[in-house]
N, C-alpha and C positions, 0 to 999 in steps of 0.2 A: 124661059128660065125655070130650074128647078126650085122649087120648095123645099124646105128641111125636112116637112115630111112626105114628101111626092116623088122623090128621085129613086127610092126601092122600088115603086109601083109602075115605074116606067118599063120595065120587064114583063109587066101585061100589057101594056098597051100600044098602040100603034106607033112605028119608029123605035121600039127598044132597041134592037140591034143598031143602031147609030147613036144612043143615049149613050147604052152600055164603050163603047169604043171611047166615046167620048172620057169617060170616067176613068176608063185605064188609063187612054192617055195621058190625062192627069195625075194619074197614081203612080206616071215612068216619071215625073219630073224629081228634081230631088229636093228635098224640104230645105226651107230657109236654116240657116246656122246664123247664130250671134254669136258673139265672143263676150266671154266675161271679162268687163275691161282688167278686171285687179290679176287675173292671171292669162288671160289670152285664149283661155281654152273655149271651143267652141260646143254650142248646145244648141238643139234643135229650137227653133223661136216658138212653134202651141206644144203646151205639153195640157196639162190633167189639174184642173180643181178638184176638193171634195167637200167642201165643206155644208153644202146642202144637199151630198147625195152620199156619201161612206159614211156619214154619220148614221140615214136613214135604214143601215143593211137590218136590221132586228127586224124589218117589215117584211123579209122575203126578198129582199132584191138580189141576195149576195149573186146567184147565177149571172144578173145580167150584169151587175159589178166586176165579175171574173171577166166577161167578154169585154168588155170596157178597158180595162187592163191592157187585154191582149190584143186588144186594137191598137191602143197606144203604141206599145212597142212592137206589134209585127207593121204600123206604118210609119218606123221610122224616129217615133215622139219619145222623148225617156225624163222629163220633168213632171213630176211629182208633186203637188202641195197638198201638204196636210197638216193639222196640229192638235197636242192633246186638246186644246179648247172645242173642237169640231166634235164631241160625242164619241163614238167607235169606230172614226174612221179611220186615224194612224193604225189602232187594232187590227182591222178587218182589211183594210191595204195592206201591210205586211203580213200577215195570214194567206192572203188571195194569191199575194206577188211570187211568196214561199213554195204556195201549190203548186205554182201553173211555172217554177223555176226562170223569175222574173225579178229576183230580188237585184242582183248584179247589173242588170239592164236598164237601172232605173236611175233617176238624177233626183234623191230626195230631199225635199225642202221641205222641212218641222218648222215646230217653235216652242217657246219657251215663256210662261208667263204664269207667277204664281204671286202676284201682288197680292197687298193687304189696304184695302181703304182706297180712295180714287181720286183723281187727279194729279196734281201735283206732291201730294202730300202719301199717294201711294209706296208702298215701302215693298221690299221683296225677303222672302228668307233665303237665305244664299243654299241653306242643308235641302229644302224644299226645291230648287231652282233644281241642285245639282242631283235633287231623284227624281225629280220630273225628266228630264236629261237622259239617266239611268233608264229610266222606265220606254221611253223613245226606241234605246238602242235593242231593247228588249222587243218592242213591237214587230223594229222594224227587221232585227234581225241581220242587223250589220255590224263591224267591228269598226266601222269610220260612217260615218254620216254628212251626204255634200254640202249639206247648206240647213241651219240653224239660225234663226230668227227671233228677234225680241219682239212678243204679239201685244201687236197697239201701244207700241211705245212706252212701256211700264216701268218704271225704276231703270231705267236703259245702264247708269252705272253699274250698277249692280248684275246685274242678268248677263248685258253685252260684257260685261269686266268675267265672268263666270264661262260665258263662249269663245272669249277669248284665249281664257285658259284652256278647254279642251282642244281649241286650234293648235295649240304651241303643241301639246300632246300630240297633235298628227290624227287625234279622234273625230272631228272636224273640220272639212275643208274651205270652205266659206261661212263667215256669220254675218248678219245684218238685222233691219229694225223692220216693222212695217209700220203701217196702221191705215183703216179706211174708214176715220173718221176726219172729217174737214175740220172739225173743233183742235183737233191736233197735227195739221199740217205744222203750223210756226217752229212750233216746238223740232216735231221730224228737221226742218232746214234747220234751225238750231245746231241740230244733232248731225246732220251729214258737213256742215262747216267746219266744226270743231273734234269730232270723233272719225278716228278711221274705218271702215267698214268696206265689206263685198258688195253686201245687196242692200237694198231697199226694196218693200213690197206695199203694193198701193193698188187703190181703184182705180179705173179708169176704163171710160167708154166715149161712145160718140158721144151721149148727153150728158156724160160725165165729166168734165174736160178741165175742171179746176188745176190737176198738176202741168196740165200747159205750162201756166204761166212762169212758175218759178222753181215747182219740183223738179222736172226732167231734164232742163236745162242747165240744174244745179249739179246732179246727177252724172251728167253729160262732162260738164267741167272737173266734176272730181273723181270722176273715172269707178262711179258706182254704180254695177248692175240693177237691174229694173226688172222686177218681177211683177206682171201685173195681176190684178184681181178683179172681177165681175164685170169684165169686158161685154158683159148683155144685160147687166145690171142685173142681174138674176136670169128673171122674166121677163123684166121690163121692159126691153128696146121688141121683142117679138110680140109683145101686145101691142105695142105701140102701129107696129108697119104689116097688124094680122088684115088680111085681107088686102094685101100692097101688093102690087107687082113688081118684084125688084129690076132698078132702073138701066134702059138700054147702056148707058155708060158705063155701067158695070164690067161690060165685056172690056172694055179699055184697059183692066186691072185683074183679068182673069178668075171676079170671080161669081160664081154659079148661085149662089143660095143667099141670104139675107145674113146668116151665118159669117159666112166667108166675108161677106159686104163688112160689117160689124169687125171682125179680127183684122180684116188687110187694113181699117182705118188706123186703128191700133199699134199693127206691125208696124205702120208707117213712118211711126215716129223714131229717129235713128237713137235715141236715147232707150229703146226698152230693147229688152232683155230676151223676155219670153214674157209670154202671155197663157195664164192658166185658164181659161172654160173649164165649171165644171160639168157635167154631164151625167146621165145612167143609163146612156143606148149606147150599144157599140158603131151603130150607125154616124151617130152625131157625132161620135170621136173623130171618125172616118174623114165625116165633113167636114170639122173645124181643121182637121190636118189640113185639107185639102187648100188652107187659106197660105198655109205659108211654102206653095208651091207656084209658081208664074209671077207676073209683075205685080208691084205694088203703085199707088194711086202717089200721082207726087201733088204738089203743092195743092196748086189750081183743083185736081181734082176730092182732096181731102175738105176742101173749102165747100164744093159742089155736094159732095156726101152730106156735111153736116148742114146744109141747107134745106139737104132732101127731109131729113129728122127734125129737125126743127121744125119743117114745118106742118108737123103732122100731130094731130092732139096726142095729148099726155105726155107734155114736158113737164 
């Protein structure tokens, strides 16, 4: 089985030509689609995080950010998350996207979050919301924006009452909430019972697994997409299985790399959406597509995965 970072290097080494075949292969199948339940339209299920890697382009990365991009969309992927909160990455995303004539192509999902004070008692200014908004479409350099998001649940009246308005405008075509902090789950179900909404965007991973129980399912029930977030926990689940062999069952579910392992558990779940990894290799892009291409793990076998994790130090 390949590694995340070993499957380039198999072109030197003995067997590439049946690696390589192998990999095309894989690159004729055609990527998973979900549909957004609120409107039926269907979107590729891995698309693009950024928020710990388009923030970091001031360091030199922007070249390998461009190819990242264009991995995305020449394999297929056209979801987008980003938001002003992330540093310079809504910026340096819509700049890169503009260059390389990628703006069109892309399924983007912002957000919006200009509270004042924290918790419950956080308050929004509506003139600040609607130029933070303003400032977005500026980035991103679009005349309509797909998807707009209340970041971590903040003044949700207010903000989501404010995306709502540019929806009826036609300036936005989906808005919803996120957050991935567990201290504000309650609240999000709260909020998806009694408010109507697209999306939801949330964490979730193998060791991550808290919206199991009562996010997705709610979700599922009120016909609200699922965006999910740090589906490797960052870093974390690849520390965790560094030095692991990923497991022969693997092949049962098509998939190659510890990557893939990590996304297809995810995909699994008939409640999400799409699933953003972020990345700054065009390689990795490569490979995370490569999860929502061939079978996915049903029951019995998602049970078997999260046993493998579990039981490996650093939970």
């Amino acid at each position: 089985m390949l590694t995340r970072r070993e499957w380039l290097s198999l072109t030197m080494a003995t067997g590439a030509a049946a690696a390589l075949d192998r990999l095309q292969l894989a690159a004729q199948q055609p990527l998973l689609q979900r549909a957004i339940p609120s409107s039926g339209e269907q979107i590729p299920a891995v698309g693009l995080g950024s928020s710990a890697t388009f923030s970091a382009a001031a360091r030199g990365e922007v070249d390998a950010l461009r190819e990242v991009m264009k991995a995305l969309v020449s394999g297929g992927g056209t979801v987008f998350d980003t938001a002003p909160a992330y540093g310079a990455s809504e910026e340096v995303a819509g700049r890169l996207a503009a260059e390389a004539g990628l703006t069109n192509r892309i399924f983007w999902a912002t957000k919006v979050n200009v509270v004042r004070g924290r918790g419950g008692s956080a308050t929004a200014d509506p003139a600040a919301a609607r130029a933070q908004i303003d400032t977005s479409f500026a980035r991103i350099k679009k005349d309509k924006i797909d998807c707009i998001q209340v970041h971590n649940h903040a003044d949700v009246p207010t903000q989501l009452g404010i995306l709502n308005e540019f929806k009826k405008q036609g300036r936005v075509r989906y808005v919803g909430v996120t957050t991935t902090f567990p201290a504000q789950f309650g609240e999000l179900v709260a909020t998806m019972k009694g408010t109507p909404m697209d999306f939801i965007g949330v964490n979730y991973a193998i060791d991550d697994r808290d919206v199991e129980q009562t996010i997705l399912p709610l979700a599922a029930e009120r016909k609200i997409g699922v965006l999910v977030y740090l589906p490797f926990g960052r870093t974390r689940l690849f520390k965790r299985v560094s030095g692991q062999q990923l497991p022969d069952y693997a092949k049962e579910f098509d998939a190659t790399t510890w990557a893939q392992f990590f996304l297809k558990y995810v995909l699994s779940h008939p409640a999400v959406t799409a699933v953003t990894p972020a990345t700054s290799q065009a390689r990795n892009m490569t490979d995370n597509l490569g999860a929502s291409r061939g079978r996915l793990p049903n029951a019995e076998l998602r049970k078997r995965m999260v046993a493998t994790i579990d039981a490996l130090p650093g939970a």
